[in-house]
Structures are given as structure tokens and as C-alpha cells.
N, C-alpha and C positions, 0 to 999 in steps of 0.2 A: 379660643382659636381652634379652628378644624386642623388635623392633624394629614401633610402632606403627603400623597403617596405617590410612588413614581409612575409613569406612563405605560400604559399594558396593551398589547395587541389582542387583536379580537379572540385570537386563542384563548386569553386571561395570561397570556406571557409579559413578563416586565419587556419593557419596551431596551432596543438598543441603545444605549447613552451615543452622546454626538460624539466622544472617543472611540467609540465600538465599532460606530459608523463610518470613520475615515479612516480607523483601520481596515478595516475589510472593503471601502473602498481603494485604499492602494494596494491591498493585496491582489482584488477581481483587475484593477488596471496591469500590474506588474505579469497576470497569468494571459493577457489579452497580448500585451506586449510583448511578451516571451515569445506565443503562438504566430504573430504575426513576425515578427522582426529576427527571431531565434532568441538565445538565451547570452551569447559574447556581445552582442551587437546592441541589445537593451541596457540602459544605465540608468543610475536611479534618480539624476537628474531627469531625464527623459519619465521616467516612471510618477513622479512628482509633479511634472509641469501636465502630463495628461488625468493626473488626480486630480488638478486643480490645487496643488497643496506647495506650502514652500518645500525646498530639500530638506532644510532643518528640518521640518514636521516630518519630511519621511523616514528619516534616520531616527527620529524618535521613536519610531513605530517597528521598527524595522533595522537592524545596525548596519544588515550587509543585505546583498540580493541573493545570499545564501542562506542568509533567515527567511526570507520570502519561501524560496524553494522549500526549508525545513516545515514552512506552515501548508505549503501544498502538500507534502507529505502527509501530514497529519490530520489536515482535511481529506483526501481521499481515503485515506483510512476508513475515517470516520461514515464515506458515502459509502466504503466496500463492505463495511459491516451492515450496514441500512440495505443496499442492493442485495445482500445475502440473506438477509432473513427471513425472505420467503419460502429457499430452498430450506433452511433449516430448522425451520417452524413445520416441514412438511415431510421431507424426509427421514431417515432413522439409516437406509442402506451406506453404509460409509463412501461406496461409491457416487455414489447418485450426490450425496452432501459433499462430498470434494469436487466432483465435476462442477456444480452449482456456484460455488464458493471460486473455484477457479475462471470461471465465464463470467462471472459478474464485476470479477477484479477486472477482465479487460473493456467492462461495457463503462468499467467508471473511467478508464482512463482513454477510453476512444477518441473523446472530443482532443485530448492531448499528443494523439499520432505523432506528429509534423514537429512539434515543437520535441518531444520526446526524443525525436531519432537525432537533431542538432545540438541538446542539450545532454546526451549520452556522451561525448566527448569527455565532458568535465564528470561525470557522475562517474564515469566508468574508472577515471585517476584513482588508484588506491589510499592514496595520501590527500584527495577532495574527503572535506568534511559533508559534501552532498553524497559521498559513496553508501548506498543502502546501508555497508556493512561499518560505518564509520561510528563512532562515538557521540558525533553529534546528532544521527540517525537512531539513537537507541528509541526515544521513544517509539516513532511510527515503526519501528523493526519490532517492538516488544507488543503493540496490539495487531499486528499481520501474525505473528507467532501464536498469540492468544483467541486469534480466530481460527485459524487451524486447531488449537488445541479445542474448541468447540465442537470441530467438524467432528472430531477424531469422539470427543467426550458426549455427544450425543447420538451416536450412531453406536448398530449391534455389533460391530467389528470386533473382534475374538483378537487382542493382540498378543506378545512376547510381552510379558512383564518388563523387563528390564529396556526392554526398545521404548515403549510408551509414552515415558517422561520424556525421550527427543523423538518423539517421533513429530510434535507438531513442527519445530525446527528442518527437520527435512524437510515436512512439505512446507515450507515455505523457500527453504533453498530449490524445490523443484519448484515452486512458483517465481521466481527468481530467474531461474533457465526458461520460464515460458516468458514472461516480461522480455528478456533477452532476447529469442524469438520474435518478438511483437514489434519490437524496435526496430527489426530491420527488415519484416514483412512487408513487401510493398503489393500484395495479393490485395485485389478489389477490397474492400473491408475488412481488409485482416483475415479473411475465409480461412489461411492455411494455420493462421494459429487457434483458431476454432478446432480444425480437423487435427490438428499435434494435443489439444487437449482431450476431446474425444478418442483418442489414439492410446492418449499415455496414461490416461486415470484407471483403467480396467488391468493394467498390467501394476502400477502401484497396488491397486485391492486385492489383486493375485498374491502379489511378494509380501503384502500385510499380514491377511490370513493365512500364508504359511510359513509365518516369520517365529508361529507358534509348533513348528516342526520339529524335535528331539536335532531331523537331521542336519536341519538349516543352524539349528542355535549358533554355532560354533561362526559362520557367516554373520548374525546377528551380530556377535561379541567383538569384531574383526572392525564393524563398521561402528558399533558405539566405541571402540579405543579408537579409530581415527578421528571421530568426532570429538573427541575428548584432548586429543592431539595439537588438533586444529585450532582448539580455542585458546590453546597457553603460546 
């Protein structure tokens, strides 16, 4: 007997199994639905019946339509890193590799504007387990952190020893205020959060590189115990 092997796409990639498939078909339904209809007003019956899928089978896949959200998160992640590595494959200036990294976060979630700005309501509750900063958000928060930590780890930037290890943490809470920004930008294609990132990265590279100042240190140490504050 020949010995059966699963199904491979032209790449030579194993092929999606038919569970793969209707997960990620109710997830692409659920993100189409959200966009069109908003994010309160989509339900996961609704999201099911345009999958072509029973409810049962959607809640199988899916518990709530805050797991959905969780997987969007996690998928953009994953597109922000891919849309970044161009810049970072290219650049070394810390600058130029944060700007890069910060512009290309917003080109992944462009297509997502409209639904973004309706569905910030619930995200923005401190007590929503979709809030970036929630528990249930740790993962997509811990690879956004770990791409900044990239930006910061392969560029010549001359940092404050003791700042370094948070310092990708900031920038990601300053990516977070540009997010915030974007959301309620209603500028032709977002132009003005274009020009707030172009504005705010060259003054970040300033306070970086003189973050290793005798004078500033004391400033330094001010902002890592608030940081340190913040998190207990």
C-alpha cells in the first residue's frame, strides 16, 4: 500500500484542512460584517447564516464575537510584521525604522477605518476584554511590543542602558496614541495621521539619543518608576 500524504499547494505547503477552511471562512465573513453593518449590530447568528455555516458550527470555531476580534488582532499583527520588513531589512537609522514600522501599522489597518471608529466604543471600555491593554489582548500586545523591540534592536541608536529593556513598550504605547489618532481622523485617507507620524518620530529619536545624557538620566529614572508603577 502507498503511503497517504496530505494535500500541498503549489508552493509545496500542506494544503488547509476543510476545518481550516471554514474557520477562516467565518472569521473573513465576521470582518466583512463588522465593516459593513459595524461591530454592536452584527451577531453571530447573522455571521453564520452568511458563512453558510450552522450557529453551532460557528461557536465551535469561535465562543464569542470577542474571539473573532481576538483573531483579528492577531492577524494584523502578523500582516504588520510582513508589511514591516521591508523597512527593516533596509534600514539601520532608528529613525527611519520606527517611522517605517509606524506607517505600515496604519496601511494594515486602513481597509478597517469605518468599522475601527464604530467598534472603538467597546474596545476603548477598560473592563472589555477587546481593550488592547486587557488580558485577553496579551498576545497581539506581546508581538506589537516585540516588533518595536526589533525596530529599536537593529538600528545604531545609542540608548540609556537602563531605559532599553522598556523602551519597546513605549513605543508601542506611542503607537497606541497614533492608533487613537487614526480612529477619529476623518482627513481624506487619514493624511493627518500620516503627518502626526512624520511630525512625532524625529522628536522620539531626539529624546532617545539623549536619553544617554549624565543630565537627562535623572528624567530617565522618573519615567522608568512611573512605568514600573503603572504596571502593579
Amino acid at each position: 500500500m502507498t503511503e497517504q500524504t496530505a494535500p500541498t499547494t503549489a508552493a509545496g505547503e500542506s494544503a488547509p484542512s476543510r476545518g481550516e477552511q471554514t474557520r477562516q471562512r467565518i472569521l473573513d465573513t465576521a470582518m466583512r460584517l463588522f465593516r459593513e453593518r459595524g461591530y454592536a449590530q452584527t451577531t453571530m447568528r447573522a455571521i453564520a447564516q452568511e458563512a453558510g455555516v450552522a450557529v453551532g458550527n460557528a461557536y465551535y470555531y469561535f465562543g464569542s464575537k470577542d474571539h473573532l476580534i481576538q483573531e483579528f488582532y492577531a492577524d494584523a499583527q502578523v500582516e504588520h510584521r510582513a508589511a514591516a520588513r521591508g523597512v527593516l531589512d533596509r534600514e539601520e537609522a532608528f529613525g527611519a525604522r520606527l517611522a517605517g514600522v509606524l506607517h505600515a501599522g496604519i496601511d494594515v489597518l486602513a481597509p478597517s477605518h469605518e468599522f475601527a471608529a464604530s467598534f472603538f466604543k467597546t474596545a476603548a471600555e477598560p473592563t472589555s476584554p477587546l481593550s488592547p491593554f486587557s488580558a485577553e489582548s496579551s498576545g497581539p500586545r506581546q508581538a506589537a511590543i516585540d516588533l518595536f523591540a526589533e525596530v529599536l534592536s537593529g538600528s545604531t541608536a545609542k540608548v540609556d542602558p537602563e531605559l532599553r529593556p522598556q523602551l519597546p513598550e513605549l513605543l508601542w504605547l506611542a503607537y497606541m496614541g497614533v492608533v487613537l489618532y487614526w480612529v477619529h481622523d476623518r482627513s481624506p485617507e487619514q493624511v493627518k495621521t500620516r503627518q502626526l507620524i512624520d511630525g512625532v518620530v524625529p522628536l522620539i529619536d531626539q529624546l532617545v539619543a539623549l536619553s544617554r545624557l549624565r543630565l537627562l538620566r535623572p528624567v530617565t529614572r522618573q519615567v522608568l518608576t512611573l512605568i514600573r508603577t503603572l504596571r502593579h
